[in-house]
C-alpha positions as CSV (number, residue, x, y, z in Angstrom):
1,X,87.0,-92.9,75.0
2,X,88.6,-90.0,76.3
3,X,89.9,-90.2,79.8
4,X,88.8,-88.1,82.9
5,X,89.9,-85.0,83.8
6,X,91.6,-85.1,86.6
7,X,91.8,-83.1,90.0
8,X,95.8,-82.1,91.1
9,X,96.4,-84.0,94.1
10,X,96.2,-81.7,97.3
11,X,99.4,-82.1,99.4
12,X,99.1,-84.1,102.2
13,X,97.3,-81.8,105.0
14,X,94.5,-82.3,108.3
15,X,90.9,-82.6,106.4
16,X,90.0,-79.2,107.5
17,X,92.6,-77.6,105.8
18,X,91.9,-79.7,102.4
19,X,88.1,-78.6,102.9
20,X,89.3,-75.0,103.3
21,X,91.0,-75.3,100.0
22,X,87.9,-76.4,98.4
23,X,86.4,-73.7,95.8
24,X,83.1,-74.3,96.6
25,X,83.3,-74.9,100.2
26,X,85.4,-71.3,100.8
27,X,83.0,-69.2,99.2
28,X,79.8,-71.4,101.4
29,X,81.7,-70.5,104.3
30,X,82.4,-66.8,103.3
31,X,78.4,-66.3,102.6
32,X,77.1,-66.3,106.0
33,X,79.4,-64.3,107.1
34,X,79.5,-61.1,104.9
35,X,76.4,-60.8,106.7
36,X,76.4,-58.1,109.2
37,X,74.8,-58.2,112.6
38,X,72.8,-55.0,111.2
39,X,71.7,-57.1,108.2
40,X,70.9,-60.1,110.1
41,X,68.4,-58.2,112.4
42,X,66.5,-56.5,110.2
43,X,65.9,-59.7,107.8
44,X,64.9,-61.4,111.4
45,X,62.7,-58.4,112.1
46,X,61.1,-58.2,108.6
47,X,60.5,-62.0,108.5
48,X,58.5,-61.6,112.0
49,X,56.7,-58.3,110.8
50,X,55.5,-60.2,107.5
51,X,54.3,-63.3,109.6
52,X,52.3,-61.0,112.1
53,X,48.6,-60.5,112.3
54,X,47.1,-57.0,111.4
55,X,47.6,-54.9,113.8
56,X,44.6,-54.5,116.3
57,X,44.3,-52.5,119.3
58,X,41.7,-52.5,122.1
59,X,40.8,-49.7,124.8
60,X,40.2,-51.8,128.0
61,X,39.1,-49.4,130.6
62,X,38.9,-45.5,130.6
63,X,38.6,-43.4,133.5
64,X,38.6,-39.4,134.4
65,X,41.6,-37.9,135.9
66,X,42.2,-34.7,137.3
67,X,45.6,-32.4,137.2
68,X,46.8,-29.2,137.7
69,X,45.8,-28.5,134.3
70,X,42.3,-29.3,134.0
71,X,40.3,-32.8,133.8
72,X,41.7,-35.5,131.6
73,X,40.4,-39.7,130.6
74,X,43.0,-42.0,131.1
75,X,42.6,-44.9,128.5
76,X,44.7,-47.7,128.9
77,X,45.1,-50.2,125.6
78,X,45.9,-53.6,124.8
79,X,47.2,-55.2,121.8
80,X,48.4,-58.2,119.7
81,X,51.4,-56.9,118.9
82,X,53.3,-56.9,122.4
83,X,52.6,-57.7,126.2
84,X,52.7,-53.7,127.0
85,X,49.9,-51.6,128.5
86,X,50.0,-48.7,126.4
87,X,48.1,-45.6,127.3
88,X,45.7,-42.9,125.6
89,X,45.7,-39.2,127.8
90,X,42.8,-37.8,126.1
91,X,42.0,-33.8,127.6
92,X,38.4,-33.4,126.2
93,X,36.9,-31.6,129.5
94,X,33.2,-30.6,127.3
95,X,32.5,-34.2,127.2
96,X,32.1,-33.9,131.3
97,X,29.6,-30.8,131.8
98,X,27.0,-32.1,128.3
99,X,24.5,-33.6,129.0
100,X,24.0,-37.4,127.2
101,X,21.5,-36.5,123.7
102,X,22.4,-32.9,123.1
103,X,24.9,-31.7,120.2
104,X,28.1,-31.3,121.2
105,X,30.4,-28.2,120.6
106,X,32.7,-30.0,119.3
107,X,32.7,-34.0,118.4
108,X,34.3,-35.8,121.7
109,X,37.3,-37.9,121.6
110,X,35.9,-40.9,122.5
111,X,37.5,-44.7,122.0
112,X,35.5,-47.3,119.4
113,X,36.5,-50.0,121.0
114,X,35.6,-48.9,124.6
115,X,32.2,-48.1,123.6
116,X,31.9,-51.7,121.7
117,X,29.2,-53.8,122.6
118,X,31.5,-56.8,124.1
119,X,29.3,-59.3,124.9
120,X,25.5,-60.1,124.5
121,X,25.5,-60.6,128.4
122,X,27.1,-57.5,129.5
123,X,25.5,-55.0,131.4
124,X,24.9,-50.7,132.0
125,X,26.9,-51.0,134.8
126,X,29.8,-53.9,132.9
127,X,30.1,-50.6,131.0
128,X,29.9,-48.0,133.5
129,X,33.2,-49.7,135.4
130,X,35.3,-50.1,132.4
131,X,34.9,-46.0,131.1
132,X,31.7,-46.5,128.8
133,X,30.2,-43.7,130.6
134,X,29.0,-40.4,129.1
135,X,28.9,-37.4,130.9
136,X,30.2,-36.6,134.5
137,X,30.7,-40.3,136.7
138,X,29.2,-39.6,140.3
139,X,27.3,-41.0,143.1
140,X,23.7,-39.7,141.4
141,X,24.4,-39.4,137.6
142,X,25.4,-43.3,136.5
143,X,24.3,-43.0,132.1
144,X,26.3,-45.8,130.0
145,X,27.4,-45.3,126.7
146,X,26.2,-46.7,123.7
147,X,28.5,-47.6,120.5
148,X,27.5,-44.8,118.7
149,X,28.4,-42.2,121.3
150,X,32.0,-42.8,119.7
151,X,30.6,-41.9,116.3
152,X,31.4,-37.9,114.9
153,X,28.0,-37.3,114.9
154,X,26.7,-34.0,114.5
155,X,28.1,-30.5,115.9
156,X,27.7,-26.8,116.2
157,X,31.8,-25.7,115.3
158,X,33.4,-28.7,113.7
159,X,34.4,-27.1,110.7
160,X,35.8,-23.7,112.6
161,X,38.2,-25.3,115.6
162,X,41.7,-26.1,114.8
163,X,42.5,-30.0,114.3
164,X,43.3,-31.5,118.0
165,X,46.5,-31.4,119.4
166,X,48.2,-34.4,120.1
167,X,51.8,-35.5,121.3
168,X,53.3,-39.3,121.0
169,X,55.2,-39.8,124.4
170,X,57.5,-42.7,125.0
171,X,57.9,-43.5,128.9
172,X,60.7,-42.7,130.8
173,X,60.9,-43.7,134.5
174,X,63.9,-41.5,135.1
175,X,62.5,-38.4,134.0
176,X,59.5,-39.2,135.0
177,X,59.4,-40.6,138.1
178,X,62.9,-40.3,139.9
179,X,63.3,-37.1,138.8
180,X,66.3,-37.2,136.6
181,X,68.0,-33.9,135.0
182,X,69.6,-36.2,131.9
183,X,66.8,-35.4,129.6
184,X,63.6,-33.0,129.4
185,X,60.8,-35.8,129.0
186,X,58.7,-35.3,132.7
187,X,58.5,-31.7,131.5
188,X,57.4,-32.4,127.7
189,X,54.8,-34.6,129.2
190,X,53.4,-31.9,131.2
191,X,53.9,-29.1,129.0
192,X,51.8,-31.5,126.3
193,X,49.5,-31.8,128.5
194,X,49.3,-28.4,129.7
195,X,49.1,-26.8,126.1
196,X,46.5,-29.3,125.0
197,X,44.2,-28.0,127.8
198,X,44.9,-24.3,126.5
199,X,41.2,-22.8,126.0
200,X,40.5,-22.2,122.3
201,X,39.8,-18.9,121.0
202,X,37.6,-18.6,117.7
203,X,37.4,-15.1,115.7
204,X,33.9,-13.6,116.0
205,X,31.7,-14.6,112.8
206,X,31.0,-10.6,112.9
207,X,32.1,-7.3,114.4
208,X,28.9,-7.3,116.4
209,X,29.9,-10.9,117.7
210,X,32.0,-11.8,120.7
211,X,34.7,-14.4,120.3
212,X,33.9,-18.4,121.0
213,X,35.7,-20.1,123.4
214,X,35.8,-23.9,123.3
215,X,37.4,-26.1,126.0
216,X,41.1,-27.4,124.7
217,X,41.4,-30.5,123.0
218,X,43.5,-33.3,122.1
219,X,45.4,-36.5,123.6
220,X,49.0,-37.9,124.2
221,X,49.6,-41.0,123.2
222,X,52.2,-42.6,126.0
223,X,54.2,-45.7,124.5
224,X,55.6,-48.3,127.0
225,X,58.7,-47.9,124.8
226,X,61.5,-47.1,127.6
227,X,65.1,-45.4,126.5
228,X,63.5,-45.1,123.0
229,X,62.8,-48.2,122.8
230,X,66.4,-50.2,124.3
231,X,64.4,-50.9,127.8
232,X,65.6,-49.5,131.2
233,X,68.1,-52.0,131.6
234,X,70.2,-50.9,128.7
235,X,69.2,-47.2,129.3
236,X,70.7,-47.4,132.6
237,X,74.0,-49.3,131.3
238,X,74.0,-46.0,128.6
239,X,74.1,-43.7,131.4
240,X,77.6,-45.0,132.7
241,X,78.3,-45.0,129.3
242,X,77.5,-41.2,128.9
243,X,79.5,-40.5,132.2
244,X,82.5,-41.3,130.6
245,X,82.1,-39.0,127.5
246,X,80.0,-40.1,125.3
247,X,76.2,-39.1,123.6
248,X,73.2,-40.8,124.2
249,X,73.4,-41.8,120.8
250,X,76.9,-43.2,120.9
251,X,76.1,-45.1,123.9
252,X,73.1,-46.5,122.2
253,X,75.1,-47.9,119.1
254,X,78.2,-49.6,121.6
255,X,75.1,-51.3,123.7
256,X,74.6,-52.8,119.9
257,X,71.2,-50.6,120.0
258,X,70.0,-48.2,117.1
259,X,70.1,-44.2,118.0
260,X,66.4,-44.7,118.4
261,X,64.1,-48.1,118.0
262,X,60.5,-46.9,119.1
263,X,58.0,-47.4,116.4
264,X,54.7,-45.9,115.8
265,X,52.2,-47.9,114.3
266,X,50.7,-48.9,118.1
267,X,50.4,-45.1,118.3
268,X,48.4,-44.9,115.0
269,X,46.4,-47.9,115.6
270,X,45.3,-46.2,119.1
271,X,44.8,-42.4,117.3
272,X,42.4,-44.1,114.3
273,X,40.8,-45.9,117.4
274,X,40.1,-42.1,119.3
275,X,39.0,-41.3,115.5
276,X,42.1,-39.0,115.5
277,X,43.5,-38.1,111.7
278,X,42.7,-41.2,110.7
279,X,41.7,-41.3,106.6
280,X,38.5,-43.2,107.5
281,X,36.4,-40.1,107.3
282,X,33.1,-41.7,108.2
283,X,34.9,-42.6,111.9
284,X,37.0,-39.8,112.5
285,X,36.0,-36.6,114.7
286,X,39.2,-34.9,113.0
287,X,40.6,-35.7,109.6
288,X,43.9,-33.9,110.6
289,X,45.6,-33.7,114.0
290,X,48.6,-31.1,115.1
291,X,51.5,-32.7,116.4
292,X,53.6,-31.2,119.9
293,X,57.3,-32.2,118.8
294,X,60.9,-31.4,118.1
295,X,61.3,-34.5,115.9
296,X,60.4,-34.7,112.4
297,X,60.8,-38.8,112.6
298,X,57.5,-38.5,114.5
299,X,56.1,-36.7,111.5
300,X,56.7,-39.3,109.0
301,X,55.5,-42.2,111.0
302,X,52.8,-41.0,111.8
303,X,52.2,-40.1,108.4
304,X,53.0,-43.7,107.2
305,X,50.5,-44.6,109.7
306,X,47.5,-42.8,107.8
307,X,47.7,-40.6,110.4
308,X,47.1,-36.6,108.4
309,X,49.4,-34.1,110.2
310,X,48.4,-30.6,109.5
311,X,50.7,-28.9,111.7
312,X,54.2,-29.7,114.0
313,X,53.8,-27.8,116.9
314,X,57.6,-27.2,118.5
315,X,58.1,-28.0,122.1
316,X,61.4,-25.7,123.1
317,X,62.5,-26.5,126.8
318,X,61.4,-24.2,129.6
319,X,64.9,-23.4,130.5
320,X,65.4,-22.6,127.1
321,X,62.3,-19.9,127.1
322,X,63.6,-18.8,130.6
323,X,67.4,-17.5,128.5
324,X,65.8,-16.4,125.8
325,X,63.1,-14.0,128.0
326,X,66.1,-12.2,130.0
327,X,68.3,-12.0,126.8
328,X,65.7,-9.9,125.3
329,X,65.3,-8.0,129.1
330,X,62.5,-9.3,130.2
331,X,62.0,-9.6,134.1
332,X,61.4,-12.5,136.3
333,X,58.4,-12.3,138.3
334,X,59.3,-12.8,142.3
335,X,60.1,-16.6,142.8
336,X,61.9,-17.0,139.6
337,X,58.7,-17.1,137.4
338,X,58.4,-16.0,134.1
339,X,55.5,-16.6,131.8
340,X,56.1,-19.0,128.6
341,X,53.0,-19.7,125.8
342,X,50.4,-18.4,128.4
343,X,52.0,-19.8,131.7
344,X,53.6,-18.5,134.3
345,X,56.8,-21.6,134.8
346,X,58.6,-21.3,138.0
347,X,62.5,-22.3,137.7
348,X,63.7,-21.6,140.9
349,X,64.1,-25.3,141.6
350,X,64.9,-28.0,138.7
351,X,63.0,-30.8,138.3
352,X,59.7,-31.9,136.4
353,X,58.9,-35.6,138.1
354,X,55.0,-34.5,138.5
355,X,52.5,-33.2,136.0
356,X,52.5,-29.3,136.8
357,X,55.7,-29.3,138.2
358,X,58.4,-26.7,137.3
359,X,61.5,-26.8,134.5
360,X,64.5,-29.1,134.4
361,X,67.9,-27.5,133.4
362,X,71.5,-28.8,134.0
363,X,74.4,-29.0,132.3
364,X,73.8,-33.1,131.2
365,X,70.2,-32.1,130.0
366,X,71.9,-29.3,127.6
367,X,73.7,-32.1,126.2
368,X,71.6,-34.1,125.8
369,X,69.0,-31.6,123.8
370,X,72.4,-30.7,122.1
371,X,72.7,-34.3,120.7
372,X,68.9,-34.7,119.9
373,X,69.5,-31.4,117.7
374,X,72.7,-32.4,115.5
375,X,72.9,-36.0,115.7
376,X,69.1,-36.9,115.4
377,X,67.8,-34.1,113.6
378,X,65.3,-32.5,116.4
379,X,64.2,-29.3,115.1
380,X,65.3,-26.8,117.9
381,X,67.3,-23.7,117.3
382,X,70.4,-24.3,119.2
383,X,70.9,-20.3,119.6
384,X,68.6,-20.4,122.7
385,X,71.0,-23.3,124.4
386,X,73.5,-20.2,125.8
387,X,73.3,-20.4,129.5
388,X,72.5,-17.9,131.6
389,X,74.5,-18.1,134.6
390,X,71.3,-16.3,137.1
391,X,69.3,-19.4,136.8
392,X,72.2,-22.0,137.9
């Protein structure tokens, strides 16, 4: 019988260092950790994205607001996905002045799940309260909605308008509500806003014809989704972290963030709700949507999303307009006005905390738009960035 092979004694060592020795045991130890941190994350993340539920969102309440640039509904969503209130700014101002019955001018931008029958018990005024109105709300004109009022339906210039416009806008409490200079993101959500509610002009269908004009149309989508998505904790920690030299993006990545972590499918769920460019034809007022933004990212989620983009509309920073008018000699109107894509933006004084408010400009928002341009790919020609020393 042959005998055993045998194992070469190990010297005479602690246990742990005999284990250490072991083959086997080395390369079980060595597994875990040629994992990265990056690599451990995203297997974490895909695990919990493959053991979520479908995706579902639901407008809870709907109300009319009005700005500086015209009328807009304020939709606010929930959804199974996160604990966030995520909003819908839909700018759709013919909804308010026809009448409940007739055919619309163009289909309105109205939410499915709003308009829902929710319970068997619910009443014309349960409705009324939550934003299942039609018409103008007042004192004397009270007409709830029914589920088909968010249906396409039928209407006179469908086929001849442009697609609505639409932006998807990630909160920012700085910008937005202090006031801060460090990025442009109070005055992209007014300038959205403001070019959404731009009349629309439509050729004459003959010489002998005058032009149409159609109320502007369109939403922005704002996303609870703070600091691109790293929170306001850790957006305020990147600040002190750009203070000291570095990018927003090179602050992001030593926090042990991604450059940018916002995602899009709430914002595709809510656009397929307003019947927005979603591919389900039979529920959509628009089977294409044009989209206000520098960032081509935005493009391609949406687009993984279902959602059809048939244009990228650019958003180049007031200031930026502003150098680029008096480099070609134009003059400022008096108070430091000059007009940019049919409005007359005053620069005098930074700052863009309130929706119709003026431009921001500084030297840490030119850096920052400088870092969104070659380090994230925003599409913004970086020849207009040259500051002109009149408006500092």
């Amino acid at each position: 019988m042959p005998s055993a092979v045998r194992t070469p004694a190990l010297p005479k060592r602690p246990l742990l260092v005999a284990m250490l020795l072991s083959t086997h045991f080395f390369l079980l130890l060595l597994q875990p950790l040629a994992l990265t941190a990056q690599s451990i994350s995203e297997s974490i993340s895909s695990s919990i994205h493959h053991s979520l539920p479908p995706l579902e969102v639901k407008c809870m309440a709907r109300t009319r607001i009005p700005t500086p640039h015209g009328p807009a509904f304020l939709h606010l969503y929930h959804n199974n996905r996160d604990n966030k209130e995520h909003l819908a700014i839909v700018i759709d101002p013919a909804q308010l002045s026809e009448s409940s019955g007739s055919a619309p001018i163009v289909p309105h931008i109205r939410s499915r799940t709003l308009d829902a029958v929710w319970s068997e018990n619910e009443t014309p005024m349960d409705r009324i309260i939550r934003g299942a109105y039609v018409g103008r709300l007042s004192a004397t004109s009270q007409h709830a909605s029914t589920p088909s009022a968010s249906n396409p339906g039928s209407s006179t210039l469908s086929s001849t308008i442009p697609p609505p416009l639409i932006r998807i806008h990630s909160e920012c409490f700085t910008g937005e509500t202090v006031g801060s200079m460090r990025c442009d993101c109070g005055e992209q959500l007014d300038e959205a806003i403001r070019q959404i509610s731009l009349p629309i002009v439509l050729p004459p269908a003959s010489p002998e014809s005058k032009p149409t004009i159609v109320p502007g149309r369109g939403a922005v989508i704002y996303l609870r989704q703070e600091g691109r998505g790293i929170g306001l904790l850790s957006k305020i920690r990147a600040y002190n972290l750009q203070d000291m030299g570095h990018d927003t993006v090179t602050a992001n990545l030593m926090l042990g963030h991604k450059a940018d972590e916002r995602g899009y499918e709430i914002a595709g769920a809510i656009l397929r709700d307003l019947g927005l460019g979603g591919s389900d034809t039979a529920n959509s007022i628009s089977g294409t949507v044009r989209v206000l933004t520098n960032n081509p990212d935005k493009v391609q989620a949406l687009e993984k999303e279902g959602i059809k983009v048939a244009e990228r509309v650019p958003m180049i920073p007031r200031s930026w307009q502003h150098r680029k008018a008096e480099a070609e000699g134009k003059k400022l109107e008096a108070g430091g006005q000059v007009h940019l894509n049919g409005a007359s933006v005053e620069v005098e004084a930074p700052g863009a905390t309130m929706i119709g408010s003026k431009a921001v400009y500084g030297e840490d928002l030119d850096k920052y738009l400088r870092t969104k341009v070659l380090r994230m790919g925003h599409m913004l020609p970086l020849w207009m960035e040259e500051p002109v020393a009149s408006i500092y």
